[in-house]
SESEGU-8489 format. One record per residue: residue in one letter; y, x, z of N, C-alpha, C, O, CB in turn. Coordinates in pm, whole numbers, plus 32768, in hexadecimal, padded with zeros to 4 digits. Atoms other than C-alpha are relative to their C-alpha. Last residue first. Glycine has a CB too. Example, Ala and Ser with C-alpha at 12.3 -4.5 7.8 and 13.67 -1.06 7.14 Angstrom:
S7F897FAE7FFA7F96855782CA806D7FB3804980DC7FE6805A802E80297F72 A7F89805980007E3E84CE830C8078805A8000807680C2804280037F9D807D 
//
This chain:
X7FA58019807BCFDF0CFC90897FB2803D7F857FE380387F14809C80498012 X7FAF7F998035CEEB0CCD919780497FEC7F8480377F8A7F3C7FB5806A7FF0 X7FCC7F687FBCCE920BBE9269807D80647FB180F7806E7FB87F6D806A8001 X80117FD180B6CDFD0A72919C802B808480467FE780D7800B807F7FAC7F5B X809680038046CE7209DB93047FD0800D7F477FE97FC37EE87FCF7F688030 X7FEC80BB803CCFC80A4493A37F7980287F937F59808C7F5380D87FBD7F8C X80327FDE80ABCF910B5C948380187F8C7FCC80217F2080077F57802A7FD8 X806F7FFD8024D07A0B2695E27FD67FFD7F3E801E7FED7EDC7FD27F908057 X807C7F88805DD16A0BFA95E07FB07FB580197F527FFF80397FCE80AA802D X7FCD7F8F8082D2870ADF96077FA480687FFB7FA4808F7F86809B804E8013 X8013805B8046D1C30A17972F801780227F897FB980157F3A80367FA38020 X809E7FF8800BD1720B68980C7FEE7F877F7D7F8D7F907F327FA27FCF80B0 X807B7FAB807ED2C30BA197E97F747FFF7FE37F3A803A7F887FF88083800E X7FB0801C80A1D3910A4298227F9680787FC97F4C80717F6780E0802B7FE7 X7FFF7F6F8024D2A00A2299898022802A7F747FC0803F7F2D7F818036801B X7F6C7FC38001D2FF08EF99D5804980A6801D80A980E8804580397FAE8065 X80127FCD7F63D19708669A238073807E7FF3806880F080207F4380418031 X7F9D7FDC7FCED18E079798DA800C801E8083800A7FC280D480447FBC7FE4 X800B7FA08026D06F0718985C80388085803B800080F08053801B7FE67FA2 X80937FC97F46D07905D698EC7FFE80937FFA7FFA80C880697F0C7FC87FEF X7FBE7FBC7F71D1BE05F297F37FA5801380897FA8805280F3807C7F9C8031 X801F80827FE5D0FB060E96BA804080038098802D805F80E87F597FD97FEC X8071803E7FA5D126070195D7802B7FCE807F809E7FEE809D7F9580638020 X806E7F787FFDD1FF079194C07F7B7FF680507F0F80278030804880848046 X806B803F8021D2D2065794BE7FAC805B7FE47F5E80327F8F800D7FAB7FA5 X7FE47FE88099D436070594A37F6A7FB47FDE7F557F9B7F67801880C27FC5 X7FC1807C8054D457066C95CD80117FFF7F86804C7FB07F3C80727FDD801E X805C80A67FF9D30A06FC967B806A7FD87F9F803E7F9E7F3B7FF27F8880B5 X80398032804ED369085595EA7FB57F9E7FEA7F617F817F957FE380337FE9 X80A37FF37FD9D483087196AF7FA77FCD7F997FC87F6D7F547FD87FAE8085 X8035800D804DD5FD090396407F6A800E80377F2F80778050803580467FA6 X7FDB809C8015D715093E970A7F947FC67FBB7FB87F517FAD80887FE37FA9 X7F9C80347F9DD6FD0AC296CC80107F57800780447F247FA4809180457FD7 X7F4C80478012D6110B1995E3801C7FC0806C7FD07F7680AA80247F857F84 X802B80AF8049D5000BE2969D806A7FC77FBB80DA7FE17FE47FDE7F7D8077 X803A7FE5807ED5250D6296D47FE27F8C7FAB7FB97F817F377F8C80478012 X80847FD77FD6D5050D9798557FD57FBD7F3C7F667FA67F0B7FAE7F9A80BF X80267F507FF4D67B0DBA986E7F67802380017F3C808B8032803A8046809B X7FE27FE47F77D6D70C7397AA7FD1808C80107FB780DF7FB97FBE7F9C8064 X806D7FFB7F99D6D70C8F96328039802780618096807880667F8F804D7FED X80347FAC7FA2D7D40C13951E7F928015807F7F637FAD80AD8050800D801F X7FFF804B7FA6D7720BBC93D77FF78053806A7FAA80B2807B7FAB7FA47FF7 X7F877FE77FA5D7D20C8292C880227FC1807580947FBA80A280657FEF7FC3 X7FF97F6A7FC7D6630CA19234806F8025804D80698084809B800080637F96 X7F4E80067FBDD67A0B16920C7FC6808780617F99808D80D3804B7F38807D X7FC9805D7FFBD51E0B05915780AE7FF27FEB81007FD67F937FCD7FDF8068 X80247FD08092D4610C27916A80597FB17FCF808F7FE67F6F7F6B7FF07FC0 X7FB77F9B8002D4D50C1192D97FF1801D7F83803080827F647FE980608057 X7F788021800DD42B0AC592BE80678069801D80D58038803A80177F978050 X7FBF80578046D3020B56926D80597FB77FEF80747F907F7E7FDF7FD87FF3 X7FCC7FC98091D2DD0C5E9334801B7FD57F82805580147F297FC280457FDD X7F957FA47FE1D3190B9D9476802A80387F698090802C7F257FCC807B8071 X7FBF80958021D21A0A74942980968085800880FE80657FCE7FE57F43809D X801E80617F7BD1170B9493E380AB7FD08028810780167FFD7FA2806F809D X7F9580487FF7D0870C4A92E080087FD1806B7FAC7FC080BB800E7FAE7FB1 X8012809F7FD6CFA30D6C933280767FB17FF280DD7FDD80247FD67FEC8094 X7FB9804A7F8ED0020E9992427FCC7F6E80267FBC7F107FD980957FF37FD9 X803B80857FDFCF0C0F06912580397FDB80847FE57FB680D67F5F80028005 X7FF0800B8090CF9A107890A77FEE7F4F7FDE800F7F157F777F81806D7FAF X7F638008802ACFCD10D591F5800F7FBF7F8480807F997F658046808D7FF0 X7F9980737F9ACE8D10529293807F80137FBF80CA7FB27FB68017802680BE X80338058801CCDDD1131914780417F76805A80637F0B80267F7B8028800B X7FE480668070CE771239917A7FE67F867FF0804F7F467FE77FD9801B7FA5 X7F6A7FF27FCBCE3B1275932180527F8C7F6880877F1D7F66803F80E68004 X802A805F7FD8CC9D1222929D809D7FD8803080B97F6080397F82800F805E X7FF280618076CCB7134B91BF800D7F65802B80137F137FD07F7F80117FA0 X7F9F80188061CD68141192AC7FFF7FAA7F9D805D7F747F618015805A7FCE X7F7780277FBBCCA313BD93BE803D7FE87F8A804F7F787F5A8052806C8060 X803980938004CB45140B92D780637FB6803B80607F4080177F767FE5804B X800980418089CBE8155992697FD17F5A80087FE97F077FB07F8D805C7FA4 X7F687FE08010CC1915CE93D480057FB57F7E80497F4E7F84803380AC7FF9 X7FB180A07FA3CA9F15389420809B80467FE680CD800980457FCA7FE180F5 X7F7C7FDA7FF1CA0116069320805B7FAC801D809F7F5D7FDC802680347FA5 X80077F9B802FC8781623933780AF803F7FD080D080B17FB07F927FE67F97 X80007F997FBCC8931509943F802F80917FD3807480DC80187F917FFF8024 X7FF080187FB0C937141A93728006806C8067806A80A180977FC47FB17FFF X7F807FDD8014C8B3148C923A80237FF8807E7FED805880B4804E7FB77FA3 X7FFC7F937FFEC766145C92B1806E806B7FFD807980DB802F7FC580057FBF X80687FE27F87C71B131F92248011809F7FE97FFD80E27F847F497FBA7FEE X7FCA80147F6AC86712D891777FAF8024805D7FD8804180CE80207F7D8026 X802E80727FECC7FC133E9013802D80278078804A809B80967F7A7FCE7FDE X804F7FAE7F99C90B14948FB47FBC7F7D803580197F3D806580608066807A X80AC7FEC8025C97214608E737FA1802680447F398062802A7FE280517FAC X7FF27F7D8054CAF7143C8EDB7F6D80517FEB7F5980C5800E806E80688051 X7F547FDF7FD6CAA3133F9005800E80867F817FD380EF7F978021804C80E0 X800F7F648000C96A125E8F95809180207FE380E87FE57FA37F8F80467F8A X80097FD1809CC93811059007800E80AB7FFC7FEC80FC8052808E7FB17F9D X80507FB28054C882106C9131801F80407F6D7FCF804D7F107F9E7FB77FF3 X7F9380238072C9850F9F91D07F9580317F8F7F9680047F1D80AF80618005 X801880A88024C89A0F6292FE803B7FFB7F8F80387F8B7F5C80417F888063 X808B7FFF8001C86710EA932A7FEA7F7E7FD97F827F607F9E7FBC8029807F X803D7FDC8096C9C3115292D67F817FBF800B7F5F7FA87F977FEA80AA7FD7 X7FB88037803ECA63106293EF7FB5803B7F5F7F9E7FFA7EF9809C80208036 X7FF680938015C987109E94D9800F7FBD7F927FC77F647F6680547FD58039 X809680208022C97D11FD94BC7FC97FAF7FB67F8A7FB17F4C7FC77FE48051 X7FFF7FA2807FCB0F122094D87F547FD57FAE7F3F7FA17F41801180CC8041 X7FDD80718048CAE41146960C7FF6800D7F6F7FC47FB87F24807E7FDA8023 X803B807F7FF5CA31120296A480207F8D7FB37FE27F2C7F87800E7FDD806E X806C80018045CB0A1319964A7F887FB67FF47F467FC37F8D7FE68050800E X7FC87FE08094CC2312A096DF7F8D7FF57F8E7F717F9E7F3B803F80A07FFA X7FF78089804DCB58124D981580187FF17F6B7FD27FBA7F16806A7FB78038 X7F8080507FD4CB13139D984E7FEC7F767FC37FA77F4F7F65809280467FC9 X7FBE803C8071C9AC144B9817806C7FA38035804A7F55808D7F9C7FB57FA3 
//
């Protein structure tokens, strides 16, 4: 069994609901292509927020350096968090999740 699908498991087995009238115990195994897909929807449909996608929601015409961050722009000075914090890494600081998560 791949990670993927490990994870896939995981994810139905702690969520415990039912995928198109099919209960989750079992589903999983009994149709792991269908249990991706339903588990693929479901991340798409429920995006992680995070300090990036929200201020691109923002000022959508803002420009980005080559790795995708606004340009000139950290999310200690905008006060996003805390400068101990800060190990001047702009992408790891911009995707991170912002708390409450999803949209």
């Amino acid at each position: 069994m791949g990670y993927v699908n490990l994870a896939v498991l995981t994810v139905l087995y702690v969520a415990q609901i039912t995928i198109k009238g099919y209960h989750v115990q079992g589903f999983e195994i009994n149709y792991s292509k269908k249990a991706v897909k339903a588990v693929q929807e479901w991340s798409d449909a429920h995006p992680q927020r995070t300090y990036l996608s929200e201020f691109l929601k923002n000022y959508p015409n803002a420009p980005l350096d080559d790795y995708g961050t606004p340009k000139g722009v950290c999310p200690h000075t905008l006060g996003l968090m805390n400068i101990d914090d800060c190990d001047d890494n702009c992408i790891k600081c911009w995707n991170q999740p912002i708390e409450g998560g999803e949209k």
